[in-house]
C-alpha positions as CSV (number, residue, x, y, z in Angstrom):
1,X,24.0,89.0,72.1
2,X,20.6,90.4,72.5
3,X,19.6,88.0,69.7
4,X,20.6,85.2,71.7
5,X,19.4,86.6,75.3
6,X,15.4,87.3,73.3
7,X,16.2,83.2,71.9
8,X,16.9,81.6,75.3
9,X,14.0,83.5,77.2
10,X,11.5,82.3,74.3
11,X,12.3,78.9,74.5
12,X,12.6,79.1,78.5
13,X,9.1,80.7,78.4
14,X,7.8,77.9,76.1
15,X,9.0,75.0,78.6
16,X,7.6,76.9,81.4
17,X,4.1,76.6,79.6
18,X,4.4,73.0,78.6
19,X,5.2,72.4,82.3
20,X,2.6,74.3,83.6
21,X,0.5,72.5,80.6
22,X,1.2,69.0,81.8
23,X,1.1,69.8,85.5
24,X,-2.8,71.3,84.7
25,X,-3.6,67.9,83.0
26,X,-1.9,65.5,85.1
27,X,-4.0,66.8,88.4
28,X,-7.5,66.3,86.2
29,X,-5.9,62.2,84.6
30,X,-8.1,59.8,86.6
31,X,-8.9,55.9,85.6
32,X,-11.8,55.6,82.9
33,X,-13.4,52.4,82.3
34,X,-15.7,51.4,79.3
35,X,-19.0,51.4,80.4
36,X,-20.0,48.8,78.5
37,X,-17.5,46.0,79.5
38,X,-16.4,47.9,82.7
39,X,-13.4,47.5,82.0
40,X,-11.0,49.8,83.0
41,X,-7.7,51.8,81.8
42,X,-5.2,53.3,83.8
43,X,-5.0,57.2,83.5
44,X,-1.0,56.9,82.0
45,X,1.5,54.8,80.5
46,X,5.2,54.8,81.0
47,X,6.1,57.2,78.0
48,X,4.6,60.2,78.9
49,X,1.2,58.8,77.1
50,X,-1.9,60.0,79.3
51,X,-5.4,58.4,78.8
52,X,-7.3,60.4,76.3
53,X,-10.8,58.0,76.3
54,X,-12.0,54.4,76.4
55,X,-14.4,52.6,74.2
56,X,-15.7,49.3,73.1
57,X,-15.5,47.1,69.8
58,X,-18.3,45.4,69.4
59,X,-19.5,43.3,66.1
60,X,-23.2,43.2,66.0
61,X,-24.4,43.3,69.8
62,X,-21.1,41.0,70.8
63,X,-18.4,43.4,73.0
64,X,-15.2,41.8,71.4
65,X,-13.3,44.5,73.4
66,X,-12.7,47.4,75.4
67,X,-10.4,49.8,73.6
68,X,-8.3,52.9,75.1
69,X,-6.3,55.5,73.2
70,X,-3.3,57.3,75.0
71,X,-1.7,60.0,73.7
72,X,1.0,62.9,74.9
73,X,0.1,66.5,76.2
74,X,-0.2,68.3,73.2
75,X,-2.9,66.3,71.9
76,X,-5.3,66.8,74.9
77,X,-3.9,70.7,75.2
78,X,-5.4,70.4,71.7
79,X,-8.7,68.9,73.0
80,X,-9.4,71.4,75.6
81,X,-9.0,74.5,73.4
82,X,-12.0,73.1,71.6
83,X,-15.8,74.1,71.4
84,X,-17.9,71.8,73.2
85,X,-21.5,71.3,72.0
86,X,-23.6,69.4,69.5
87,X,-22.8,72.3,67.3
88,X,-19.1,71.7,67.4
89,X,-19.3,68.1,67.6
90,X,-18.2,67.4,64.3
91,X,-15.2,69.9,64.1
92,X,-14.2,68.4,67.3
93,X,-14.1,65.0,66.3
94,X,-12.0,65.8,63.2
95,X,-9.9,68.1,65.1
96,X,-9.6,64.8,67.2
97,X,-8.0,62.4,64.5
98,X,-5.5,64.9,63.1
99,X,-4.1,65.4,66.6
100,X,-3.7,61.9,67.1
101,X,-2.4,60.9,63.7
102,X,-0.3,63.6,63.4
103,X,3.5,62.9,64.6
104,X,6.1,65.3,65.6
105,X,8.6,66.6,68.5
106,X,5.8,67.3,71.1
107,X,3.1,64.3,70.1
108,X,5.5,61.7,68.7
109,X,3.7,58.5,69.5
110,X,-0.1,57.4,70.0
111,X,-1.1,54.7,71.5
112,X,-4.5,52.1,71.3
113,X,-4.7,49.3,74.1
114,X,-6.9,46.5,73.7
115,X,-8.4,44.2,76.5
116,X,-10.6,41.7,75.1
117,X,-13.7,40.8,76.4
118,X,-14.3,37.8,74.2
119,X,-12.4,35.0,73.0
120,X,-10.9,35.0,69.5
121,X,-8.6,33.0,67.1
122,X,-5.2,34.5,66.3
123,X,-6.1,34.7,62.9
124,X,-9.6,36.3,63.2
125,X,-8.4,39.0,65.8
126,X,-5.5,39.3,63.6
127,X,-6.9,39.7,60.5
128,X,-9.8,42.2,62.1
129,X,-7.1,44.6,63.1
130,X,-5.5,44.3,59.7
131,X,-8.9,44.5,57.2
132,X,-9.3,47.9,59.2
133,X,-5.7,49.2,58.1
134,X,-5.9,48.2,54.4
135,X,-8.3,50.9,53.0
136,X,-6.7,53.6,55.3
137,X,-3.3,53.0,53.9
138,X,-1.3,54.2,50.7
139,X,1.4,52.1,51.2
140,X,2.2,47.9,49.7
141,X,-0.4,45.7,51.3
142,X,2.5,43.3,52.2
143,X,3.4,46.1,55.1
144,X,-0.5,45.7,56.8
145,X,0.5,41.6,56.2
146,X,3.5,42.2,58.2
147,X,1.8,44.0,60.9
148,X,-1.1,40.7,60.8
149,X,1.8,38.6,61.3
150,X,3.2,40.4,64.5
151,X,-0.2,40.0,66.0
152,X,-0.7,36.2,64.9
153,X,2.6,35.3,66.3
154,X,1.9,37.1,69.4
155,X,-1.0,35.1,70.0
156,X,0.5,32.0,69.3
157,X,3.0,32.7,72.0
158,X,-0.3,32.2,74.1
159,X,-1.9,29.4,72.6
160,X,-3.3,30.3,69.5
161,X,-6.4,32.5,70.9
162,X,-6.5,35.9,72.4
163,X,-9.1,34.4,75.3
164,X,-10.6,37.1,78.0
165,X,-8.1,39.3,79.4
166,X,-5.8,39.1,76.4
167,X,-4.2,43.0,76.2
168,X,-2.9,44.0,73.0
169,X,-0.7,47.5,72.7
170,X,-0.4,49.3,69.6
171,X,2.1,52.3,69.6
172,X,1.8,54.5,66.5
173,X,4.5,56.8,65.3
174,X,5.7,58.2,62.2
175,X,8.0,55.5,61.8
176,X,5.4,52.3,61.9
177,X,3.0,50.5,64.3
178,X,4.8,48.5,67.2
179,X,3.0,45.3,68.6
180,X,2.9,44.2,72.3
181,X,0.5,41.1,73.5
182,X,0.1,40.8,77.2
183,X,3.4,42.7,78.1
184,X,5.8,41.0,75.4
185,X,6.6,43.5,72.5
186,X,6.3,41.8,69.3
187,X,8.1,43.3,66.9
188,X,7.8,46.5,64.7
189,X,6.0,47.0,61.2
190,X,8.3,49.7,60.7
191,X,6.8,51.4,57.5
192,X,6.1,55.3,56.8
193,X,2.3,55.9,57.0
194,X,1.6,52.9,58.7
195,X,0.7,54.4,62.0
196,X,-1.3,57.0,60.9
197,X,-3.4,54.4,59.2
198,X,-4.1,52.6,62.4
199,X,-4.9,55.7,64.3
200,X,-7.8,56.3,61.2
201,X,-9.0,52.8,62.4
202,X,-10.4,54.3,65.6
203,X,-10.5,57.7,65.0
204,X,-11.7,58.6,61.4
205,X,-15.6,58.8,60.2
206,X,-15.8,55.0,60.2
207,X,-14.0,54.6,63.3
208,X,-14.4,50.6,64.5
209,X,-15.2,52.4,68.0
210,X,-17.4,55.6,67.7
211,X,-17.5,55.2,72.2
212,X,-14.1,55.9,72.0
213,X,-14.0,58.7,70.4
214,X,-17.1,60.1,72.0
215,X,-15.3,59.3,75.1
216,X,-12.3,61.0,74.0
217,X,-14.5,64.2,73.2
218,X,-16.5,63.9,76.1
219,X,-13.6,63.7,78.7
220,X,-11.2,66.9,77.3
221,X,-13.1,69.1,74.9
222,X,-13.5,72.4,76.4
223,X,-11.7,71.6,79.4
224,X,-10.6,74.4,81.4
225,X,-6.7,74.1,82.5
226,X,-6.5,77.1,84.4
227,X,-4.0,78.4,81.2
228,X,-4.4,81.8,80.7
């Protein structure tokens, strides 16, 4: 039917821009590293994730770690729309944070990967990550507890400290926050809310890593893709 015909060339035409979307973005993705650290993140992950920025973690003067957030087309297709400028600098950044906490068909997952720079117990790394997801989320604290536990046991597997070099992986989805330390998944704290809570760690007004998301603004705002 003609009903059908108008449905299929809509959706065809909306593939053809997402294709045309990531193809634009894939030919600008290079490797960023953190200036401070100089450490450096490669420009995608396996899941379709592309490097959005880098940043650094740092408790008083001390760089505890470099910190890189990945996330999926749509979220940097978001980015580039944007106004760049001082002007639009706060917009952008809160434009920023709803992208990437915000989970659906076309951005289903964000991802934060941590190298650290310094050496730190598994209970101190651990309980850093957590005391940053507690006052971001709605949920039972026993679910942020469980999410501790994944990274304590993960550096355990390792010796009990998360020396130099240590890379943590955090993938955020609407269905929880899933734990990987140097390349061996952990587990899953598989609660609702959860991951959008750990994206607000690094992206919200109190982010633990204002580089990062200066980075992130700095590298895809008002980005031409050659679109339209």
């Amino acid at each position: 039917t003609r009903d059908e015909q108008e449905s299929t060339e809509s959706t065809e035409k909306v593939d053809n821009t997402d294709t045309v979307a990531k193809k634009a973005i894939e030919s600008q993705m290079r490797p960023l590293q953190d200036y401070t650290t100089r450490v450096s993140f490669d420009p995608k992950l396996d899941e379709e994730l592309y490097l959005v920025g880098v940043g650094v973690r740092k408790k008083s003067i001390l760089s505890v770690y470099a910190v890189s957030m990945y996330s999926s087309i749509d979220v940097i297709e978001k980015l580039s729309h944007l106004q760049s400028g001082k002007h639009h600098r706060q917009d952008a950044s809160r434009s920023l944070g709803m992208a990437a906490r915000t989970f659906g068909p076309s951005a289903s997952m964000t991802t934060f990967v941590l190298e650290m720079v310094y050496s730190v117990g598994a209970e101190k790394i651990a309980g850093a990550i957590a005391d940053g997801v507690k006052p971001r989320y709605i949920g039972a604290p026993s679910d942020v507890n469980a999410l501790e536990s994944l990274i304590i046991d993960g550096v355990n597997r390792k010796g009990g400290t998360a020396s130099k070099g240590t890379v943590f992986r955090f993938d955020c989805s609407e269905s929880g926050v899933s734990v990987t330390v140097d390349g061996t998944l952990q587990g899953m704290a598989n609660f609702e809310g959860i991951g959008s809570a750990f994206v607000d760690v690094f992206m919200d007004n109190n982010a633990v890593s204002t580089s990062l998301v200066e980075s992130c603004l700095n590298t895809w705002v008002g980005v031409s893709l050659g679109l339209y």
